[in-house]
N, C-alpha and C positions, 0 to 999 in steps of 0.2 A: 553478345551472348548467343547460342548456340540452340535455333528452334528447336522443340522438344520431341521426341521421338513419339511418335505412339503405335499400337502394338494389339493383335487380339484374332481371337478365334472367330470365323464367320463359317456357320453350317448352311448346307445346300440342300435343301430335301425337298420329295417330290414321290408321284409314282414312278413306277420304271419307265424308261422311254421319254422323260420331262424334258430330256437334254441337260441334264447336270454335269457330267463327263466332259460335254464341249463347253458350255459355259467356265467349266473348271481351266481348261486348257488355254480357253480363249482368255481369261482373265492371265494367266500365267504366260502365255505366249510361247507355250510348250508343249509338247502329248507325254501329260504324268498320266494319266486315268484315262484307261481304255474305251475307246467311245464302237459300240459294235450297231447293227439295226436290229438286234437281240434281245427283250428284257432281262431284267436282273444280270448284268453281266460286271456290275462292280460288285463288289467283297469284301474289301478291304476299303479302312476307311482312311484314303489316300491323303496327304497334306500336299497341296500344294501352295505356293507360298507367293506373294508376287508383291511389290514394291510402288506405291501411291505417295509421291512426296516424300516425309518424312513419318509415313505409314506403312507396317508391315501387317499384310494382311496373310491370316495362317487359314488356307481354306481347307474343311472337311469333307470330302466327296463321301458321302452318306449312299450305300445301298438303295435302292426304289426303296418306299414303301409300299406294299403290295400283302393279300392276306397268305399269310406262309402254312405250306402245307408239309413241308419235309422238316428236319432237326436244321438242314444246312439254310434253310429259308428262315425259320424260329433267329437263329445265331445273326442273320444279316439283317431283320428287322430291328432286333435289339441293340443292333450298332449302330444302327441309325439312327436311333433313341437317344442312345447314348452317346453319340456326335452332338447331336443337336443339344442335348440337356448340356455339357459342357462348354459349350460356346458362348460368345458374347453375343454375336448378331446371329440372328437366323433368317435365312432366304426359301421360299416356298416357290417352288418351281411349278407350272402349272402350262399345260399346250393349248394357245390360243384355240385352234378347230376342235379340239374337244371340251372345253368350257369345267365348269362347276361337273364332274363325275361323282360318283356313288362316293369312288377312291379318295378324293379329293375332300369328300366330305369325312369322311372317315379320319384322314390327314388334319383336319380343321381339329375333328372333335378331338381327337387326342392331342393336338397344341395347345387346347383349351386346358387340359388337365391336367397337363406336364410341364407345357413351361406357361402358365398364364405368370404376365407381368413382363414375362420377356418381349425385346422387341423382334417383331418380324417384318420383314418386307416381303409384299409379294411382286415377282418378275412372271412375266408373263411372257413366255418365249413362243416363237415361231411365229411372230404377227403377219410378214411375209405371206403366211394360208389364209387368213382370212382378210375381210374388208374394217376400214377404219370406223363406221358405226357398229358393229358386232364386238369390237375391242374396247369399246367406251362403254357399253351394253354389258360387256363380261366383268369390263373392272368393278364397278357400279355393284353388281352382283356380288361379286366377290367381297368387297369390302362391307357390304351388309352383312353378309353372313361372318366375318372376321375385323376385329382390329386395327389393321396392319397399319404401321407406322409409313411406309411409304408403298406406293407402286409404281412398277420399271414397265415398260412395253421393250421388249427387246428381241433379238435374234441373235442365238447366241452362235451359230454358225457362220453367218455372216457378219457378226459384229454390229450389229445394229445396237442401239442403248446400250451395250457394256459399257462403255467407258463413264457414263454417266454413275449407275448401278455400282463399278467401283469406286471412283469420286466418294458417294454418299456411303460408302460403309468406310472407305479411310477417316471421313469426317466424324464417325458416329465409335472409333473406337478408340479407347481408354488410354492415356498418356501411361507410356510403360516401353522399356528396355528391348530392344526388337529381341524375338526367340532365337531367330538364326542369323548366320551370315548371310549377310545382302546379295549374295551374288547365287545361294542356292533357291533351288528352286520345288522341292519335295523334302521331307522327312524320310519317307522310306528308300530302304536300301535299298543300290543298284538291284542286287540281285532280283529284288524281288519287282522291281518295274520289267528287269526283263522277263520273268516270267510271266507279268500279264498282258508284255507283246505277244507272245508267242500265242498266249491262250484267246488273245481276241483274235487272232490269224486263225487259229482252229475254229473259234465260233461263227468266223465270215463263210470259213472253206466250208463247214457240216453245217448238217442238218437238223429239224427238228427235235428232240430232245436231249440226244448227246451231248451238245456242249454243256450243260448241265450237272452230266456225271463224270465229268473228267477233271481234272486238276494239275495245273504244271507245277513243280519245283526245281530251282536251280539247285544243282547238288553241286556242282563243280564250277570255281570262277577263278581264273589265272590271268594276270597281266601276265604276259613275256618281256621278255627285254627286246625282242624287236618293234615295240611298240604297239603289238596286238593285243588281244585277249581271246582265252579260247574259254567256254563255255559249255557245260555237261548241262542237259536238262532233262525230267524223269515227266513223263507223261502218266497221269495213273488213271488207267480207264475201271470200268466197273467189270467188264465181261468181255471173254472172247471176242464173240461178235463185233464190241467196238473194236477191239484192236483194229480186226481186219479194215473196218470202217477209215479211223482214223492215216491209217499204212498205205491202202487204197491199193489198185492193182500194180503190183512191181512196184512198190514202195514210192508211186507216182504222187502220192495226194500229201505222204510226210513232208515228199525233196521239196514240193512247190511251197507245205506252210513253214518247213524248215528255209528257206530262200528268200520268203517274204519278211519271216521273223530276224533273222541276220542282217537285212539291209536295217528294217525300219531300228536295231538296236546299235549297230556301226553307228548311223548316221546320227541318234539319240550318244552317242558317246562319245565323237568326231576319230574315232581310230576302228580298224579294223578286227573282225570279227571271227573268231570261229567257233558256228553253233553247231552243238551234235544234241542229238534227239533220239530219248530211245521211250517205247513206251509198255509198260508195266500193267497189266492184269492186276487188279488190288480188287476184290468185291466189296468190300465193307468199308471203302476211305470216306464215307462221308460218316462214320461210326467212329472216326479215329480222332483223340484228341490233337495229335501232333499237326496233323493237316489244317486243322483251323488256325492251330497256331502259326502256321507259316504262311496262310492267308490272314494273319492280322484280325482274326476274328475268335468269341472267347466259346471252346465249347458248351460250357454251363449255361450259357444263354441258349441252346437248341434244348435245353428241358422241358 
């Protein structure tokens, strides 16, 4: 007889910056969700999907939680909500050297109100910075002030405790029908993974606030029959000024994140690549319904 499959949603939440993104990847053994040294730089609430025995674990890469001050901030906290409120397991991210935060308290109180009864586990990443009595010191802490069904010490960059931390959530979810095919590894479409290479290549290459009012869209995606693909992608900046910013002197600063973006999507595809980049003046895209919807995010939540 034929062990039984099991199957389930497992949400990642955290402030920004918790390392959710590499944990997601690291767990996956892939880069579906763009990992930048940026906060807030996920949007979209990415699946990535990844394989424990005869356990398909569907992960949600959840936005930071963080206090939002724009509509496009309002629209990514409430995804993350609503990641987490959908899910079976929930993972609380949390950076050893920074401990118990204001943030984090904030994160507590609202799991208390939203999913009590749910199980959570807290992982506590980046143990690597601090010393092993501060980390038995923070769990300690931690789990007084919360629940949690389990705690991980892990590094999710280095791989430290992952494999553990997946183990215990394949064990802990629901005998059911895997959702996808075994061998994928996201829900979301090409198109739109390559757009958030490109947009983490702009967020590494700029500076302080820009990457925040910009936004890529693939508008054009061709296989050839020589075994390529060629790719159109629309940059929408807020103002002048960014353009020239993003473009750079002799359209030196596009070629470089347009070159960067091309390799890391070839090689995310195993065939060759060709990216063109153009970018778009829009003042009001972060006002536009359609732009949320192609970041995966629902505008009626930035009300």
């Amino acid at each position: 007889m034929a062990e039984p499959t099991h199957a389930g949603f497992v949400a990642l939440i955290g402030e920004p910056n918790a390392g959710k993104s590499t944990l997601l990847n690291q767990m996956v053994g892939a880069k579906v969700s763009i990992v930048t040294h940026k906060v807030q730089t996920t949007r979209a609430r990415i699946r990535g999907i990844c394989m424990e025995g005869q356990a398909q674990i569907v992960f949600v890469d959840t936005p930071g939680l963080f206090r939002p001050r724009r509509r496009l901030d309002r629209a990514m906290v409430a995804a993350a909500w609503g990641g987490a409120a959908d899910a079976d397991l929930v993972v609380l991210l949390i950076e050893a050297h920074r401990g118990l935060t204001e943030g984090v308290k904030a994160v507590l109180e609202t799991l208390r109100e939203r999913l009590g009864g749910r199980k959570v586990a807290l992982a506590i990443n980046k143990i690597d910075k601090v010393r092993a009595e501060s980390l038995l010191r923070l769990a300690e802490e931690m789990n007084a002030a919360f629940p949690f069904t389990r705690t991980f010490m892990i590094s999710a960059e280095k791989g430290y405790g992952v494999a553990d931390l997946r183990l215990w959530l394949a064990s802990e979810l629901p005998e059911a029908p895997w959702y996808y095919p075994e061998d994928q590894i996201a829900d979301v479409p090409m198109r739109q993974i390559a757009a958030e290479i490109t947009r983490e290549k702009l967020t590494l290459r700029l500076h302080e606030e820009l990457p925040y009012q910009l936004t890529v869209e693939t508008e054009n995606w061709e296989d050839r029959a020589d075994g390529s693909t060629r790719i159109d992608q629309l940059i929408y900046v807020m103002r002048d000024g960014h353009k020239g910013i993003v473009l750079g002197h002799g359209g030196e600063t596009i070629k470089s994140i347009s070159q960067a973006a091309r390799a890391e999507i070839a090689a995310f595809l195993g065939r060759p690549v060709h990216l063109f980049l153009q970018v778009k003046v829009r003042p009001n895209w972060l006002e536009e319904p359609e732009r949320y919807t192609e970041i995966g995010l629902d505008f009626k939540d930035g009300n």
